[in-house]
Structures are given as structure tokens and as C-alpha cells.
C-alpha positions in Angstrom: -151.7 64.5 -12.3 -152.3 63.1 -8.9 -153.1 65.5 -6.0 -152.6 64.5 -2.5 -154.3 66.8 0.6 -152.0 68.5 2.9 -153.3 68.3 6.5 -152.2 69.8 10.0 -151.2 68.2 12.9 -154.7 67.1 14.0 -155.4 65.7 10.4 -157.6 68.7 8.8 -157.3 69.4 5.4 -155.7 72.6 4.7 -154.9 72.1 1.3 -154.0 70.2 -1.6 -150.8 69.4 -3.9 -150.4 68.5 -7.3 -147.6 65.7 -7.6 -145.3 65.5 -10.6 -146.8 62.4 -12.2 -143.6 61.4 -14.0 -142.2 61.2 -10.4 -145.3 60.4 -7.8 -147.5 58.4 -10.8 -144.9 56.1 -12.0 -146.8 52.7 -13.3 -144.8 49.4 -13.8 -141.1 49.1 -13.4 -141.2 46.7 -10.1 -138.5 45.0 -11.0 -135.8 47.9 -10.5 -137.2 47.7 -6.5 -136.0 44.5 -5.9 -132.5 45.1 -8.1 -131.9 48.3 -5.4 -132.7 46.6 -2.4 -131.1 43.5 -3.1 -127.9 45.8 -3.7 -128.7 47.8 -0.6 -128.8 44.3 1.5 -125.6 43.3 -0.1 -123.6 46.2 0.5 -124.5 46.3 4.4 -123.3 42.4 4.3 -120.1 42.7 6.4 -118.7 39.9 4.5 -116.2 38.3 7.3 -117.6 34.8 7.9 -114.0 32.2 7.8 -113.7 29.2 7.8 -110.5 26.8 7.6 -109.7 24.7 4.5 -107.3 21.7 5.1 -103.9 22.9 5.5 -105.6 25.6 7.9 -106.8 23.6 10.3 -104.1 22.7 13.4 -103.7 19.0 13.5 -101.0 16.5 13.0 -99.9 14.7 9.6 -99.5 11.1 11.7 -101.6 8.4 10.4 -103.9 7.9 12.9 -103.7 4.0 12.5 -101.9 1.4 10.5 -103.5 1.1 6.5 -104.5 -2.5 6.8 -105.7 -4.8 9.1 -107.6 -2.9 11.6 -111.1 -3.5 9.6 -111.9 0.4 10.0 -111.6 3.1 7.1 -108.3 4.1 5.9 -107.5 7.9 7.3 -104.5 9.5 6.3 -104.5 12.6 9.0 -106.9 13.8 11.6 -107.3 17.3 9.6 -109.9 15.8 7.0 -113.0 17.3 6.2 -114.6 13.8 6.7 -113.3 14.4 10.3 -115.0 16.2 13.2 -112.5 19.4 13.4 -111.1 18.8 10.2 -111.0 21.1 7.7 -114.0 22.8 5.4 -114.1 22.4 1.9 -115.5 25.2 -0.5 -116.4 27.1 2.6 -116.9 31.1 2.8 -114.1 33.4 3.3 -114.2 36.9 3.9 -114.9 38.6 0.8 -116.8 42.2 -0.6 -120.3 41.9 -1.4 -121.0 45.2 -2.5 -121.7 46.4 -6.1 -123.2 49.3 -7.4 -126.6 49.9 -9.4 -126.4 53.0 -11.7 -127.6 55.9 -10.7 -130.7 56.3 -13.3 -131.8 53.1 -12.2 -131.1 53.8 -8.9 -133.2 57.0 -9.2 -135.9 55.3 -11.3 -136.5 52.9 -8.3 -137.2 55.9 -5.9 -139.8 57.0 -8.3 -141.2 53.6 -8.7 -141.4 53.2 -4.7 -142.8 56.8 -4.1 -145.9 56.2 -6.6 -146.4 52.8 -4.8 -146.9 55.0 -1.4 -148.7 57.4 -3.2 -151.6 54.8 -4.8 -151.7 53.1 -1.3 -152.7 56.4 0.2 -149.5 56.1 2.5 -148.0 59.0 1.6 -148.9 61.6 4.0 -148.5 65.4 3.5 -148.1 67.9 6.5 -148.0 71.5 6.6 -145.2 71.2 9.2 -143.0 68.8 10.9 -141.7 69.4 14.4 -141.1 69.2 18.1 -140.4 71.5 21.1 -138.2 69.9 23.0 -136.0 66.6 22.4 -139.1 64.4 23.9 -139.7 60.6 22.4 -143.3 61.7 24.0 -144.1 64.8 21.5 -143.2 62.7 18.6 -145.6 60.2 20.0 -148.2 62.8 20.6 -148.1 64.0 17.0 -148.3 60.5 15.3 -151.3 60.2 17.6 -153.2 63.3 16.3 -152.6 62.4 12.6 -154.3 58.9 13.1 -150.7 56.9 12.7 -149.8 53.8 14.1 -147.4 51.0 12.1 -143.8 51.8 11.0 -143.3 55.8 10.1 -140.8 57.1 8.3 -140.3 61.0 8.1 -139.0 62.4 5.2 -137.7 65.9 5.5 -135.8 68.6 4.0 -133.5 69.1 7.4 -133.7 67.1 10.1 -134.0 70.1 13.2 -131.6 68.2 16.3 -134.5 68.1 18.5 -136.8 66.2 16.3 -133.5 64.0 15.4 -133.3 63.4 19.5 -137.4 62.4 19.7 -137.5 59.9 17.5 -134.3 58.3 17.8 -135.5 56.5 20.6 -138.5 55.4 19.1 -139.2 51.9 17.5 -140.3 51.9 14.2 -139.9 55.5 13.3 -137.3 57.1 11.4 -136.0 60.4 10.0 -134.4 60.8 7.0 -133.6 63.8 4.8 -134.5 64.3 0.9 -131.3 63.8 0.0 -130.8 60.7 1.4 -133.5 59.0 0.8 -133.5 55.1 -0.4 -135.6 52.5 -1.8 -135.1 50.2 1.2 -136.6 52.8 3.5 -139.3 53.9 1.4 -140.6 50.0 0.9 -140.3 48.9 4.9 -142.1 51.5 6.5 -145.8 51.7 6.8 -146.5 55.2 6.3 -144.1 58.3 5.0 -144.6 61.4 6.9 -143.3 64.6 4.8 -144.0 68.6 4.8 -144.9 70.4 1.7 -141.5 71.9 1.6 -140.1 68.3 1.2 -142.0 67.2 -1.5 -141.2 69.7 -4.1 -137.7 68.9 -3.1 -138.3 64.9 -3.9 -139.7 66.3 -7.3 -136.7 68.7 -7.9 -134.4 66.5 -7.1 -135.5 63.5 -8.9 -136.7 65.3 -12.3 -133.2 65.6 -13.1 
């Protein structure tokens, strides 16, 4: 069973916690992180690129020149797709990309991604999470007392307004609760920031 130290805001050990291993100790099963995030990608795709096909394109059906006898290539109209400005052939039009993974697999990926944090050591456990006031600058502060630099994503089980406010405006960090937590996020950012309440949520909520 894996344990993982729980630390204060000036990274000093004030405890430990045993992880569920059949959530935080996952081994193999890499494939299922690139099935969810290639669906995650796909259903942010906005899917309205357009282009005109032949009879779309404005253009007249005159023959630009005589058949014969001119010695250049025969063109029937102007609105070819041989033609600058003519139209596209088997180009894209606007369309749905999303699908959907099921939910086990989708769930089995978050499992897979948290154990990968967890063996790199970049799964960090706090005894608390917050911020006086609605300052980019105390959310700064505290990354600096726990040693953090890189991308940070904090994973908690509300998200209190003011620390919503703080790190909105700063790059590379994120907030996210439990509940919405995805495979995308968990993979991009450096380091995962969560307080103990969180992380028996994460193991309630996928040991279902």
C-alpha cells in the first residue's frame, strides 16, 4: 500500500497517508490515457472549418476560351478546382467530432494517471489549502513555501471563491474539484497540489 507524507505550508512533515493501491498503485493500462485524452481533444474540436465544393463557389459557367486552336488547356468554367478560386474537392465541412469513452474506462484512466503522479513523487499532500484574500500573490507565496515551481494543478474538494480568484490569474496553475477531475489535466501539469480531505474523496469516489 503506498503511503505518501502530508506536509504544511512550509513543507514539514506532519504526517502520513496510506493510498488505496487499487486506485493510487495502478501498474500498466497506458493505453486507456491516450484513448481519454484523444477523446477529450476531440470533443473540445469546434468542428466548423468550410470550405466550398464546385457548385459552391461564385463564378460564371462561360467557357473561358474557345476548345481548339488557342494551344492552351481546355477549361470548361472558371470554378474548377484546378483554378485559383475554384472550388475544393474532398475538403472539410463543419461536422461533430465528439464521441464518448465509457465511463469504466474513463474511470480506469484516472486511476492509471493518479498512480503515474504518485510513482513520480508529484503528487503532493497538504494538510490545508487556502488563501486570505483573493491575491494572485498569496497563491504565489504558498507555491513558494512548498518548494513548487512548473505547472500546478490543485485538486480540491471545494473550490473556496477567494482561492478560485488567486489563481485564476495565474499561468500554469489551475483548480479543479474532485468531482471534476480529468485525465487531460492530471497528465499536463507538473505537480498536483491536494489536501487530505481530497484524497479520500478521489478514493471514494473512484472505488465505485
Amino acid at each position: 500500500m503506498p503511503t505518501v507524507d502530508v506536509i504544511d505550508i512550509n513543507r514539514q512533515k506532519v504526517g502520513e497517508v496510506e493510498l488505496k493501491p487499487e486506485v493510487f498503485a495502478v501498474e500498466g493500462k497506458e493505453h486507456l490515457l491516450q484513448e481519454v485524452v484523444r477523446m477529450q481533444l476531440a470533443n473540445r474540436r469546434k468542428g466548423t472549418a468550410s470550405t466550398k465544393t464546385i457548385s459552391e463557389v461564385s463564378g460564371s459557367n462561360v467557357k473561358p476560351w474557345r476548345q481548339k486552336g488557342t494551344g492552351r488547356a481546355r477549361a470548361g468554367h472558371r470554378r474548377s478546382p484546378l483554378w485559383r478560386g475554384g472550388g475544393i474537392v474532398f475538403g472539410p465541412k463543419p461536422r461533430d467530432y465528439a464521441y464518448v469513452v465509457p465511463k469504466k474506462v474513463r474511470r480506469a484512466a484516472l486511476r492509471v494517471a493518479l498512480s503515474s503522479k504518485v510513482r513520480a513523487s508529484q503528487f503532493l499532500v497538504v494538510d490545508r489549502v487556502a488563501v486570505e484574500r483573493p491575491k494572485t500573490r498569496e497563491v504565489v507565496a504558498l507555491l513558494k513555501h512548498l518548494g513548487i515551481s512548473g505547472k500546478v494543478l490543485f485538486l480540491l474538494p471545494e473550490i473556496d471563491p477567494n482561492f478560485a480568484l488567486a489563481v485564476r490569474n495565474l499561468p500554469g496553475a489551475k483548480a479543479l474539484k474532485v468531482e471534476a477531475m480529468n485525465v487531460y489535466d492530471l497528465l499536463y501539469y507538473d505537480q498536483i497540489i491536494s489536501p487530505l480531505e481530497a484524497v479520500s474523496q478521489i478514493e471514494e469516489v473512484l472505488s465505485r
